[in-house]
C-alpha positions as a Markdown table, in Angstrom:
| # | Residue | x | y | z |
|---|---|---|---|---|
| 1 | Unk | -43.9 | 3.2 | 46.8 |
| 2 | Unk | -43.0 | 5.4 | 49.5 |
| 3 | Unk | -40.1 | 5.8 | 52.0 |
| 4 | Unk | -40.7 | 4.8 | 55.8 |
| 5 | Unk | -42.4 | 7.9 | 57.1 |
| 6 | Unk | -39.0 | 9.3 | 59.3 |
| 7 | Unk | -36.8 | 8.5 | 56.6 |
| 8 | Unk | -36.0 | 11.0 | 53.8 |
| 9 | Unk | -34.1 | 8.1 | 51.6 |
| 10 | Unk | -36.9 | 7.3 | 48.5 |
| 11 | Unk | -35.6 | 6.1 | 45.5 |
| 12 | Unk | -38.9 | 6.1 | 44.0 |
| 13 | Unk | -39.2 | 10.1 | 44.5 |
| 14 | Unk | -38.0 | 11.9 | 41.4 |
| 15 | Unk | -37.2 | 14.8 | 43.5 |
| 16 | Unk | -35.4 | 12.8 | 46.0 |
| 17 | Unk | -33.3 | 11.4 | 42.8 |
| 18 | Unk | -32.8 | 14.7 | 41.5 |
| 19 | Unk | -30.8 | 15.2 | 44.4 |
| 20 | Unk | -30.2 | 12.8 | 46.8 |
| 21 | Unk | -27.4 | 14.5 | 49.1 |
| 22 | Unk | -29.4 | 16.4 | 50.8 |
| 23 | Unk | -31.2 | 13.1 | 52.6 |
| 24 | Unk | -28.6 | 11.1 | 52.8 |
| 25 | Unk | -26.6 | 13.7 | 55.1 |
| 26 | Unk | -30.2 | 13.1 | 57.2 |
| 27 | Unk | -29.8 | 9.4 | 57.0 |
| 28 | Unk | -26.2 | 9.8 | 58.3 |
| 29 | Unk | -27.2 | 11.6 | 61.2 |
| 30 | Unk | -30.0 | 8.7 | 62.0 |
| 31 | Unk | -26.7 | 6.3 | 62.7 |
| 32 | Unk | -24.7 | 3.8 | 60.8 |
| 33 | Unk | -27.5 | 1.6 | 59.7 |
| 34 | Unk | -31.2 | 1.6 | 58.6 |
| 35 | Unk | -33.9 | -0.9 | 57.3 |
| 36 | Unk | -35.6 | 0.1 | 54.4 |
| 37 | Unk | -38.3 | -1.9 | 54.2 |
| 38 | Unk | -39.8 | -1.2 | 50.6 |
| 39 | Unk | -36.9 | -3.2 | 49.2 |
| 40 | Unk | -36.0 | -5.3 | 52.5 |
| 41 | Unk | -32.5 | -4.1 | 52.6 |
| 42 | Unk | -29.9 | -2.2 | 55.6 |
| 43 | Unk | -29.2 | 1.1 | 54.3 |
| 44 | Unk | -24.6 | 1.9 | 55.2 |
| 45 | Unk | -24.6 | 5.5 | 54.8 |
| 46 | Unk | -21.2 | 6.4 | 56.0 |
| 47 | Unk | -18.1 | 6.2 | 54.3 |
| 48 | Unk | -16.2 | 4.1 | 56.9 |
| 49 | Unk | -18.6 | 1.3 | 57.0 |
| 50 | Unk | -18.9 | 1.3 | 53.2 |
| 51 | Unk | -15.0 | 1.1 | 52.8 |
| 52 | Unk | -15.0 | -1.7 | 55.5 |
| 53 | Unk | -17.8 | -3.4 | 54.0 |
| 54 | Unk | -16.4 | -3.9 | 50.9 |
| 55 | Unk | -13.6 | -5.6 | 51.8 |
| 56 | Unk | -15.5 | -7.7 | 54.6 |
| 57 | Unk | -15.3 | -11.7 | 53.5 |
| 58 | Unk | -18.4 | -11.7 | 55.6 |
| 59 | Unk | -20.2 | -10.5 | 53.0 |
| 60 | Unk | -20.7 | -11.9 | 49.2 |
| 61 | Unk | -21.8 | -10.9 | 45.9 |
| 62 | Unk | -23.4 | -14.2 | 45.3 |
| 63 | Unk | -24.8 | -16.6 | 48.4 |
| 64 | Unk | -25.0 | -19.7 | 45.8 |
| 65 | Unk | -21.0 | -20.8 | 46.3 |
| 66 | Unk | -21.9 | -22.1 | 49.9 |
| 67 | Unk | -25.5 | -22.0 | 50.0 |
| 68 | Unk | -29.1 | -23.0 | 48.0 |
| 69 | Unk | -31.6 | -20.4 | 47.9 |
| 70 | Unk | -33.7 | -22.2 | 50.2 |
| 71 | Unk | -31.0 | -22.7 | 52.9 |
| 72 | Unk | -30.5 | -18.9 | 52.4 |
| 73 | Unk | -34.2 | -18.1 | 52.7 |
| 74 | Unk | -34.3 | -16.7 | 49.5 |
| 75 | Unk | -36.4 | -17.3 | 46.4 |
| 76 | Unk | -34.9 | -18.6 | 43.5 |
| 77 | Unk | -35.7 | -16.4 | 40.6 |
| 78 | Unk | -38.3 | -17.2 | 38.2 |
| 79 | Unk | -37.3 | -20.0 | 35.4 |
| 80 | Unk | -38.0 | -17.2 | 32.1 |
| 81 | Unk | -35.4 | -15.4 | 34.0 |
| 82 | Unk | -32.9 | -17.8 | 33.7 |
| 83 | Unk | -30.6 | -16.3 | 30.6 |
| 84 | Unk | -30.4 | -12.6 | 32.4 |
| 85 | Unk | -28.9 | -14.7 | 35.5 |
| 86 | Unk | -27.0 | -17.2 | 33.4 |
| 87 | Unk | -25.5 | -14.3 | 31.6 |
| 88 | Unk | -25.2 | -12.0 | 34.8 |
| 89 | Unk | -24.2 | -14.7 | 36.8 |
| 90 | Unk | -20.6 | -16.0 | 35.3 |
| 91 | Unk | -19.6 | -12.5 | 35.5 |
| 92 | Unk | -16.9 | -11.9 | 38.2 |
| 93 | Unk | -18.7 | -8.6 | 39.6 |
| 94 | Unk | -20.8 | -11.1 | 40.8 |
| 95 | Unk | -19.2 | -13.7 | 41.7 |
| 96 | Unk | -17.2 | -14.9 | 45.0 |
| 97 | Unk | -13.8 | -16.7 | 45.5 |
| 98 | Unk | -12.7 | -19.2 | 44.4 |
| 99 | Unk | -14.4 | -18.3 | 41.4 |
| 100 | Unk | -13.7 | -14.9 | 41.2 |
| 101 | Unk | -9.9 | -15.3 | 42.0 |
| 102 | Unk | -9.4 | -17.9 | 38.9 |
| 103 | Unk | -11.8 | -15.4 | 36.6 |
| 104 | Unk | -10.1 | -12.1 | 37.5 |
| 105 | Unk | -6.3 | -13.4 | 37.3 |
| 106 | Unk | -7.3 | -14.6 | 33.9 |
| 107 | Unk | -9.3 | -11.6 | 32.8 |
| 108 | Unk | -6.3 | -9.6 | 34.0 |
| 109 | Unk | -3.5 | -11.7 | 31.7 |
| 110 | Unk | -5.8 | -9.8 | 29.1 |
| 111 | Unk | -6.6 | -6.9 | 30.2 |
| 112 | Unk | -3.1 | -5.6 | 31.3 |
| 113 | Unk | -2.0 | -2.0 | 31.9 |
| 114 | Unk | -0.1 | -2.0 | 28.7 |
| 115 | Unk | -3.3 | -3.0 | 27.0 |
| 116 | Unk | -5.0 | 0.2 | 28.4 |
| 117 | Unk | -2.0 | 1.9 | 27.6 |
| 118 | Unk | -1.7 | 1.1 | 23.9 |
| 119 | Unk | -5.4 | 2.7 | 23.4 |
| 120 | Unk | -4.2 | 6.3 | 25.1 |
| 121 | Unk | -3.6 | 7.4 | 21.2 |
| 122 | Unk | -6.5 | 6.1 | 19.7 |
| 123 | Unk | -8.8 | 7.4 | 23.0 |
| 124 | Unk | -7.5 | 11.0 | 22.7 |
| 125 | Unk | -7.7 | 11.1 | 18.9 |
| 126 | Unk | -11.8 | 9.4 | 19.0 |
| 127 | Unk | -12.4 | 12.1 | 21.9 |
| 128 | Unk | -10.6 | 15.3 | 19.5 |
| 129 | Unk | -12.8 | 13.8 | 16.5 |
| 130 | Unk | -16.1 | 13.4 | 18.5 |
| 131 | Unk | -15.5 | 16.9 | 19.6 |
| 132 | Unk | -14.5 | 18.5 | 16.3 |
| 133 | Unk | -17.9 | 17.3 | 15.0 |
| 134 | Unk | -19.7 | 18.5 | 18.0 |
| 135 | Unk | -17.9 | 22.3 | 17.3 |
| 136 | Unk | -18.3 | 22.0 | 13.6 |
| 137 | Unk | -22.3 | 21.4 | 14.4 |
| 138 | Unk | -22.7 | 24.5 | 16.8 |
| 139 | Unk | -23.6 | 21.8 | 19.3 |
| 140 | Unk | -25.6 | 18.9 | 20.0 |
| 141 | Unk | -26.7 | 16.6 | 22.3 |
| 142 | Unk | -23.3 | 15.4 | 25.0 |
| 143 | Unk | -24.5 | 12.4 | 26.1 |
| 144 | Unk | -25.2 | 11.3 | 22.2 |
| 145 | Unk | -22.3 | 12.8 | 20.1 |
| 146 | Unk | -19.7 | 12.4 | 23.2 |
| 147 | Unk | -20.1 | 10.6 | 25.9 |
| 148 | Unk | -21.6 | 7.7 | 24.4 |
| 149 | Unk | -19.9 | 7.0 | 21.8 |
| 150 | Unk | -16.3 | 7.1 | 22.9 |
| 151 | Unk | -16.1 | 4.6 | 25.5 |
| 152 | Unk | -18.5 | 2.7 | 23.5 |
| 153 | Unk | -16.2 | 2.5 | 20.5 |
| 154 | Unk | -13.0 | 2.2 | 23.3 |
| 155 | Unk | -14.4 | -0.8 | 24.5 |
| 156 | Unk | -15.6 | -2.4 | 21.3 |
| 157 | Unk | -12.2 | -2.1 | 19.9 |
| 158 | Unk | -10.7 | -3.3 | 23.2 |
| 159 | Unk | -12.8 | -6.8 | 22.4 |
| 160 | Unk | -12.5 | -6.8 | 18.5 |
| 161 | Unk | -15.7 | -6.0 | 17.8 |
| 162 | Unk | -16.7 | -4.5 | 14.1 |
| 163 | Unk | -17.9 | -0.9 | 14.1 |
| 164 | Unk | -20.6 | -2.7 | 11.7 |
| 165 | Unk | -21.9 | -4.7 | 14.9 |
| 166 | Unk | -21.8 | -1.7 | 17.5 |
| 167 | Unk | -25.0 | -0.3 | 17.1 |
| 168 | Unk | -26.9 | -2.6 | 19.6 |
| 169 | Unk | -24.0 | -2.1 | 21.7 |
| 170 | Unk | -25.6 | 0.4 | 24.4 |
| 171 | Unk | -29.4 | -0.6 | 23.9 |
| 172 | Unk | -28.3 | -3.6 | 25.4 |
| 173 | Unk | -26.1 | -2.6 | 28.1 |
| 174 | Unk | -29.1 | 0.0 | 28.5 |
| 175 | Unk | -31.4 | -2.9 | 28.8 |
| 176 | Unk | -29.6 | -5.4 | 31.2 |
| 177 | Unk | -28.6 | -2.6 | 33.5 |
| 178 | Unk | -32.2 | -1.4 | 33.8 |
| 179 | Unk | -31.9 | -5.3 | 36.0 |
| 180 | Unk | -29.8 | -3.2 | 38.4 |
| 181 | Unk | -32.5 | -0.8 | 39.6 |
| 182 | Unk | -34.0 | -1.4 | 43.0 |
| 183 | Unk | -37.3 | -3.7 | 42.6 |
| 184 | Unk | -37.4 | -3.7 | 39.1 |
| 185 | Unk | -40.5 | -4.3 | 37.0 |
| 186 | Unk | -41.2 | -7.6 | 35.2 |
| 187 | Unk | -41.4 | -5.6 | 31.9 |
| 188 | Unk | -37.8 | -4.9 | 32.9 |
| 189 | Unk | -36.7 | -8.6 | 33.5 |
| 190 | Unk | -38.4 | -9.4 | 29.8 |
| 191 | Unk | -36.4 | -6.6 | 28.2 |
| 192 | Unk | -33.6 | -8.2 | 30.0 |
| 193 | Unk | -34.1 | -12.0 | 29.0 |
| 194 | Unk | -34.4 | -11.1 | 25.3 |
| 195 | Unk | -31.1 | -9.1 | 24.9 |
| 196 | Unk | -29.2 | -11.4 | 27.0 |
| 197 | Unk | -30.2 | -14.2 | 24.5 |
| 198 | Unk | -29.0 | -11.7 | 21.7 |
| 199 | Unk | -26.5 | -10.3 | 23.2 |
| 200 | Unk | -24.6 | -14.0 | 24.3 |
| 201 | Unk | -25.9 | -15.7 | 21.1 |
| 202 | Unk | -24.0 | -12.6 | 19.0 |
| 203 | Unk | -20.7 | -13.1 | 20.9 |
| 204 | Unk | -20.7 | -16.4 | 20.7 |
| 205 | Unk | -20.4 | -16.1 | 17.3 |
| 206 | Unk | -17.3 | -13.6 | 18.0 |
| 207 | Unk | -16.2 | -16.2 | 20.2 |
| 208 | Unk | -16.0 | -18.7 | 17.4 |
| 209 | Unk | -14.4 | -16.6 | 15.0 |
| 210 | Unk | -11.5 | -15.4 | 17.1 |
| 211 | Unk | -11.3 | -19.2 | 17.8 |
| 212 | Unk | -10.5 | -20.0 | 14.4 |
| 213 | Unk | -8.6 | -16.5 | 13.7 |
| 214 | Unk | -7.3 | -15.4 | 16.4 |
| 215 | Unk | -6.5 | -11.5 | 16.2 |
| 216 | Unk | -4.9 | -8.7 | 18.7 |
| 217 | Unk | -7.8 | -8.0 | 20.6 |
| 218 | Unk | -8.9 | -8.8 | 23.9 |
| 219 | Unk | -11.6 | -11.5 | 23.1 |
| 220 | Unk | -8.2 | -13.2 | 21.6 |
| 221 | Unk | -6.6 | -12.4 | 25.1 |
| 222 | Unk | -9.5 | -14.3 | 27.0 |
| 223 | Unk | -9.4 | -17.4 | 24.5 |
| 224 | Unk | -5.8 | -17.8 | 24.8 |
| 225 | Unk | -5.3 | -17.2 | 29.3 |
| 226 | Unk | -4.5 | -19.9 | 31.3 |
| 227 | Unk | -2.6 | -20.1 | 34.1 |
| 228 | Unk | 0.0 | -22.7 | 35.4 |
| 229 | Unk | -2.5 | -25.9 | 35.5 |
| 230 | Unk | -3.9 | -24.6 | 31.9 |
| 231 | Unk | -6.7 | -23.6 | 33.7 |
| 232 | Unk | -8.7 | -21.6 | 31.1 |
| 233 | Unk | -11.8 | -19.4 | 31.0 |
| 234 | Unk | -15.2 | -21.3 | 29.8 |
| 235 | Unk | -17.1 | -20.0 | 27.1 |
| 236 | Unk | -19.8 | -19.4 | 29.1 |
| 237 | Unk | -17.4 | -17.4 | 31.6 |
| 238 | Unk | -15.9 | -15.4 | 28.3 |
| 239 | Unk | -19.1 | -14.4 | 27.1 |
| 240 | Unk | -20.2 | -13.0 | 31.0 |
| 241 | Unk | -16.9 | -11.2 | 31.1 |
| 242 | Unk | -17.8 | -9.2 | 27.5 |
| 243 | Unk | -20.8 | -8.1 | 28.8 |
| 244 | Unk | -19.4 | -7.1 | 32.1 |
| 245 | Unk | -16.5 | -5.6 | 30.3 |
| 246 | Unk | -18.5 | -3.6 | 27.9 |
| 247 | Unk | -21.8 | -2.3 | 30.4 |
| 248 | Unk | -19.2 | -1.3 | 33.4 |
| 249 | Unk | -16.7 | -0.2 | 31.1 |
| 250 | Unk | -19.1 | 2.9 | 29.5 |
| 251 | Unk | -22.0 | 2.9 | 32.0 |
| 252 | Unk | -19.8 | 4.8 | 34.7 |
| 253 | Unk | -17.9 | 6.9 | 32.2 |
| 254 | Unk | -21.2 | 7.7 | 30.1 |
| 255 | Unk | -22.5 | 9.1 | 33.2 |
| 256 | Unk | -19.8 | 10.7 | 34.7 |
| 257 | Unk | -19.0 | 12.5 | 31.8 |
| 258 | Unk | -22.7 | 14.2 | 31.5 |
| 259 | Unk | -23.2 | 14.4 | 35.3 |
| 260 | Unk | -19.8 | 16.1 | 35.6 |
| 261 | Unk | -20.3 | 18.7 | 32.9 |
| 262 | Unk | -23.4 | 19.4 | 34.2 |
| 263 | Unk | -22.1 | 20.0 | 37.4 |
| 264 | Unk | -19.8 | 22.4 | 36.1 |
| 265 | Unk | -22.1 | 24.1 | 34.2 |
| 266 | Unk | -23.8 | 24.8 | 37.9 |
| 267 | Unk | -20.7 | 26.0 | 38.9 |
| 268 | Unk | -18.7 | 28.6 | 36.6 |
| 269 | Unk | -16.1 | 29.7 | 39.3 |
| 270 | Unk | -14.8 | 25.8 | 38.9 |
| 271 | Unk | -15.4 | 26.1 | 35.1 |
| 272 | Unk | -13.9 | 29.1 | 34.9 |
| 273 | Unk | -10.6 | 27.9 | 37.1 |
| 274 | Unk | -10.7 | 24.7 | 34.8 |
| 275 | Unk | -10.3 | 26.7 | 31.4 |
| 276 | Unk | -7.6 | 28.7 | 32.5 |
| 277 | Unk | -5.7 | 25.9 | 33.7 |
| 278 | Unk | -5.9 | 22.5 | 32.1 |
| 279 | Unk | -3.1 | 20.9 | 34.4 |
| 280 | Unk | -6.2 | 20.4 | 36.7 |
| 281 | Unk | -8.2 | 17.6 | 34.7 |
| 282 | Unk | -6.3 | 14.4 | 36.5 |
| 283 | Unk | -8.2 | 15.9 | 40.0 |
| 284 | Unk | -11.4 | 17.8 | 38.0 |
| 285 | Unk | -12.3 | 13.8 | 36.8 |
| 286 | Unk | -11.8 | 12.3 | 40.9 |
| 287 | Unk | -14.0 | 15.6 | 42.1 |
| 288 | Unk | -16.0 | 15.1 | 39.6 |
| 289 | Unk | -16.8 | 11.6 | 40.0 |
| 290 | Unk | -17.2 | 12.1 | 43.5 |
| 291 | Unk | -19.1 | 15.0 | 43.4 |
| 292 | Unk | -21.9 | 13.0 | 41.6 |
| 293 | Unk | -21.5 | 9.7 | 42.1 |
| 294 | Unk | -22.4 | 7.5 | 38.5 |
| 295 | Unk | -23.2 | 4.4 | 40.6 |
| 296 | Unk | -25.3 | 5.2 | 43.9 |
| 297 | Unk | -25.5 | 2.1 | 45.2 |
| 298 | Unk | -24.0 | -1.3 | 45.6 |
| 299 | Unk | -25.7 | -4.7 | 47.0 |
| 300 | Unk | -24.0 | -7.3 | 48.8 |
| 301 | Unk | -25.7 | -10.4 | 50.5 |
| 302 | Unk | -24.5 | -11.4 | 54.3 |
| 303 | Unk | -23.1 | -14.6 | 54.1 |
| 304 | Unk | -22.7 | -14.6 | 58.3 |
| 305 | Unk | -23.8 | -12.8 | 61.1 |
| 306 | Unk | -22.4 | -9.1 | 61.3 |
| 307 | Unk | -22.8 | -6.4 | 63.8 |
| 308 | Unk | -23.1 | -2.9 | 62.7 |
| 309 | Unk | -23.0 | -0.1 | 65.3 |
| 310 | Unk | -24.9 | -2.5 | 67.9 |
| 311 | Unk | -27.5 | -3.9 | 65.5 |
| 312 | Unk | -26.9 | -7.3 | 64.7 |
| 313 | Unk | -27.6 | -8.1 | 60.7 |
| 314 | Unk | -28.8 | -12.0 | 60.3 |
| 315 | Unk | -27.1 | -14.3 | 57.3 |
| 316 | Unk | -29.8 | -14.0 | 54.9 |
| 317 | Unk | -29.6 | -10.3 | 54.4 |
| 318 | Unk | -29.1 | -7.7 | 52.1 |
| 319 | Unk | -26.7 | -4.6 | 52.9 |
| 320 | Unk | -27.2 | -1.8 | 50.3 |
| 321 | Unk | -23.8 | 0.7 | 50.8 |
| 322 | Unk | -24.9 | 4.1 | 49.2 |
| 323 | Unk | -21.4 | 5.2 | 47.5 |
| 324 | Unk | -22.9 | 8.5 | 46.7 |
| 325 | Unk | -23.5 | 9.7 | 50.4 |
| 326 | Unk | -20.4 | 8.1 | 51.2 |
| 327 | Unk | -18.5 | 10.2 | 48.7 |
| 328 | Unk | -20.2 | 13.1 | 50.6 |
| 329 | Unk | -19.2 | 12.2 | 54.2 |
| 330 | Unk | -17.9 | 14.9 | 55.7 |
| 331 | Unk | -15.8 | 12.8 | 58.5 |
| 332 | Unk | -13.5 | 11.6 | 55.2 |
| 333 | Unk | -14.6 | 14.7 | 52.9 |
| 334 | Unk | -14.2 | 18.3 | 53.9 |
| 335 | Unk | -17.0 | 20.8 | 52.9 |
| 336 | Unk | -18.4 | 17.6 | 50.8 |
| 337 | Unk | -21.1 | 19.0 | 49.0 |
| 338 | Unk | -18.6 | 21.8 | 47.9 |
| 339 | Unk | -17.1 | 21.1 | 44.2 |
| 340 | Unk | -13.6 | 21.8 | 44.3 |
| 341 | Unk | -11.3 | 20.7 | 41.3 |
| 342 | Unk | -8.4 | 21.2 | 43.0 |
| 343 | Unk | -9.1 | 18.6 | 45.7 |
| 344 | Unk | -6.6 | 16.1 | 46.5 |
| 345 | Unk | -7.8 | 14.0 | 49.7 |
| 346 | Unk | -10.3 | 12.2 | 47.5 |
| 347 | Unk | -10.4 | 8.6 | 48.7 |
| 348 | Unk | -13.7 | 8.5 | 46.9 |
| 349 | Unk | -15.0 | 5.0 | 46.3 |
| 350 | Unk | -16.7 | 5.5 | 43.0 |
| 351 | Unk | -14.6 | 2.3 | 41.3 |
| 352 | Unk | -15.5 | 0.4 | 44.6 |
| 353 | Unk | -12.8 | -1.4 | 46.4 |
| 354 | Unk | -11.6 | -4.6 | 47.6 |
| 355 | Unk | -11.9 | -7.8 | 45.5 |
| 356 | Unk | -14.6 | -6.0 | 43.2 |
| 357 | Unk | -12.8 | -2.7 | 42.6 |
| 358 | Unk | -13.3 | -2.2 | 38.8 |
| 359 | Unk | -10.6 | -3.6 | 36.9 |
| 360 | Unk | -11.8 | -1.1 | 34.3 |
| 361 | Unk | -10.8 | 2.0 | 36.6 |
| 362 | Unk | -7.5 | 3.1 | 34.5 |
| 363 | Unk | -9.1 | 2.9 | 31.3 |
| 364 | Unk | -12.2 | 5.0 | 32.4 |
| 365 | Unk | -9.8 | 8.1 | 33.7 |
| 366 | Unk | -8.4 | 8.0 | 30.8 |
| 367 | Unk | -11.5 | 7.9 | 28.3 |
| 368 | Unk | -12.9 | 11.1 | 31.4 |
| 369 | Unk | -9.4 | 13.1 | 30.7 |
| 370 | Unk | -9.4 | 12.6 | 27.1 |
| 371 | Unk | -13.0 | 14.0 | 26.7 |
| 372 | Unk | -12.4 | 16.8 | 29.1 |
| 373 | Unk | -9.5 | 17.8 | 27.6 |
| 374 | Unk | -10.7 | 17.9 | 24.1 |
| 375 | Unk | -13.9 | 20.1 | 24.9 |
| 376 | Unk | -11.5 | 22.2 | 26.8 |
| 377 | Unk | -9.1 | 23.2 | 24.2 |
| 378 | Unk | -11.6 | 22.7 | 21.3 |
| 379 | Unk | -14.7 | 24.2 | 22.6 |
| 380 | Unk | -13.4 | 26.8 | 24.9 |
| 381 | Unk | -17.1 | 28.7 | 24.7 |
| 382 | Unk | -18.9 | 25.5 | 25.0 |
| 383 | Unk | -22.4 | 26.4 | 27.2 |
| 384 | Unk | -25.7 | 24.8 | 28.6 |
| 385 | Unk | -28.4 | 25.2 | 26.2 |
| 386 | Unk | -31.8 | 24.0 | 27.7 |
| 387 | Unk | -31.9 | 22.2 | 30.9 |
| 388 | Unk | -31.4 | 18.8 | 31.4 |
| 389 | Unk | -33.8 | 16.2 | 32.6 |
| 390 | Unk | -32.5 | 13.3 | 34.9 |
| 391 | Unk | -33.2 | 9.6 | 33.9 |
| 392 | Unk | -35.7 | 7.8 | 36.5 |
| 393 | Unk | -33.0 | 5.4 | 37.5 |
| 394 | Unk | -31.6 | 5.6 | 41.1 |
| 395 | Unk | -28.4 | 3.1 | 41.3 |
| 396 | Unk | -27.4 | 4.2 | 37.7 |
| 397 | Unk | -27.0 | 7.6 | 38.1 |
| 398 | Unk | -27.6 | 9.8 | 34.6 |
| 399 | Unk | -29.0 | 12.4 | 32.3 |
| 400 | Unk | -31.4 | 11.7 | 29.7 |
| 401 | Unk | -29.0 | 14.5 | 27.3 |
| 402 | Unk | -27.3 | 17.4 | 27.7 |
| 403 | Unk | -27.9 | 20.2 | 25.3 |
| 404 | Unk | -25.0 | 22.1 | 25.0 |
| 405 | Unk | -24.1 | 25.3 | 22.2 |
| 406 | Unk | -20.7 | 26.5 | 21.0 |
| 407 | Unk | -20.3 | 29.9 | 19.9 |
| 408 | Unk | -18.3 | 30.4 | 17.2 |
């Protein structure tokens, strides 16, 4: 599938998703917005329009809270689809008010800031032990025997899982994500289907459990929210929200973590500065994040009529805004596609913003510092051993592994 022959944007390319900065500073210069036919979509570019889009009303999620698919001109998916988009569905990252409002204000009576709080100890002490055993080895793989694992394990405690039920954990966050990808296969979509099944029909079970003994965990939390009419979350919403919970809550750290260290490797001066002083880790994680954004690109239907820079977008449509060439604008960014750890004007939007901003943002700068910090102080020699090979995927930006050696 190839890009429009004056556009440099082809997320099909895998040189183009090796690096993608250099055409999207192109496809900022062509204006503010672009149709990209292959996937029938507007291309937002700049980081203005992305901020402003975000928070636009004008634009949804979901179209299906004030409109069929037929009135919308769309296609309803295929019926052996129907447990991915049950499962995706109930989720509030897609989903509009009023729905979200009443799912998020009870997801948040769970998931409070002294929630994320009470893990600090047991975050920093998984991150020194994940480390240890990646020093004690010589080295290893990063994505495997670090960055995986710990906000895997954060977020399984988080909901009360048993570490004798997290092995499928990632394989099928892997899976349903894969959904996520811009025209995605139908080999995807069956992948999908069958670990949604597994996936809800396993935490229904949890569901159950904590039903009958409840525990301090967050599964717990959701059973037990309500609000002042006793409004409560469904089962249906409860499951959504674990899955939502546990794929955005190690997707973007996963990949920050290995595209970060990456990027440093590519950069010793900023390695360097960051060894020598580790009161720079709170800004190294926003640079960082910004630098290479985990999530590339966020959909959002138009709901009505908008205008964008003169060019009138119909209800019906589909805006894709490109966080990672916003977060390498250089009208918000200055000398973007320099990586500076000591940056502080770094409104980057990698944890979106408005309604939808990622309610798991805390926890994820603190499973990033926590990581950082350990490799810092425990493997001060730590080094690139063979170079990495990106994944094929475009919206989830990642590594396949990072090979990495500490001398000893």
């Amino acid at each position: 599938m190839a890009a429009l022959p004056d556009l440099a944007f082809d997320p099909w390319d895998p040189a183009f998703v090796a690096d993608p900065y250099p055409a999207y500073a192109e496809l900022r210069q062509q204006g503010r917005v672009r149709y990209f036919e292959p996937t029938g979509q507007w291309l937002v570019a700049h980081h203005a329009d992305v901020s402003a889009l975000l928070r636009d009303r004008r634009l949804g999620r979901t179209y299906q809270h004030r409109f069929t698919h037929e009135e919308f001109g769309r296609t309803a998916p295929p019926p052996e689809h129907e447990p991915f988009h049950t499962l995706n569905d109930h989720g509030m990252l897609d989903l509009e008010p009023p729905d979200h409002t009443r799912i998020r204000r009870l997801v948040s009576k769970a998931f409070t800031p002294r929630t994320v709080e009470r893990l600090k100890p047991y975050v920093r002490d998984l991150a020194d032990d994940l480390v240890s055993a990646l020093v004690e080895a010589g080295g290893g793989d990063l994505l495997k025997d670090v960055a995986e694992p710990l906000p895997v394990a954060v977020i399984a405690e988080m909901l009360g899982i048993p570490e004798s039920d997290r092995a499928p954990l990632r394989p099928w966050s892997a899976e349903i994500c894969g959904m996520y990808e811009l025209n995605p296969p139908e080999e995807t979509a069956t992948r999908a289907v069958r670990v949604s099944v597994e996936f809800s029909d396993y935490l229904r079970e949890l569901i159950a459990e904590r039903r009958r003994n409840p525990g301090d965990d967050l599964v717990s939390g959701l059973i037990a929210a309500h609000d002042e009419d006793d409004d409560r979350l469904t089962e249906q919403e409860m499951i959504s929200t674990c899955v939502l919970l546990l794929n955005a809550g190690h997707e973007a750290t996963v990949n920050s973590t290995v595209n970060g260290w990456w990027a440093l490797f590519r950069h010793p001066d900023q390695l360097a500065a960051l060894r020598a002083d580790h009161s720079l880790v709170p800004t190294a994680v926003e640079e960082l994040m910004r630098y290479d954004t985990p999530l590339q690109l966020f959909e959002r239907w138009v709901l009505d009529e908008i205008e964008i820079d003169g060019r009138v977008i119909p209800r019906g449509a589909e805006i894709a805004m490109l966080f990672g060439s916003a977060n390498h604008d250089p009208a918000v960014f200055t000398d973007p596609s320099r990586l500076d750890l000591t940056r502080r004007d770094n409104p980057h939007i990698s944890f979106s913003a408005g309604i939808h901003y990622c309610i798991g943002a805390p926890l994820a700068r603190i499973e990033l510092a926590a990581s950082m910090t350990a490799l810092l102080e425990k493997a001060p020699t730590l080094r690139l051993a063979a170079e990495p090979r990106r994944k094929p995927n475009f919206v989830i930006r990642g590594l396949e592994g990072l090979a990495v050696e500490v001398g000893r």
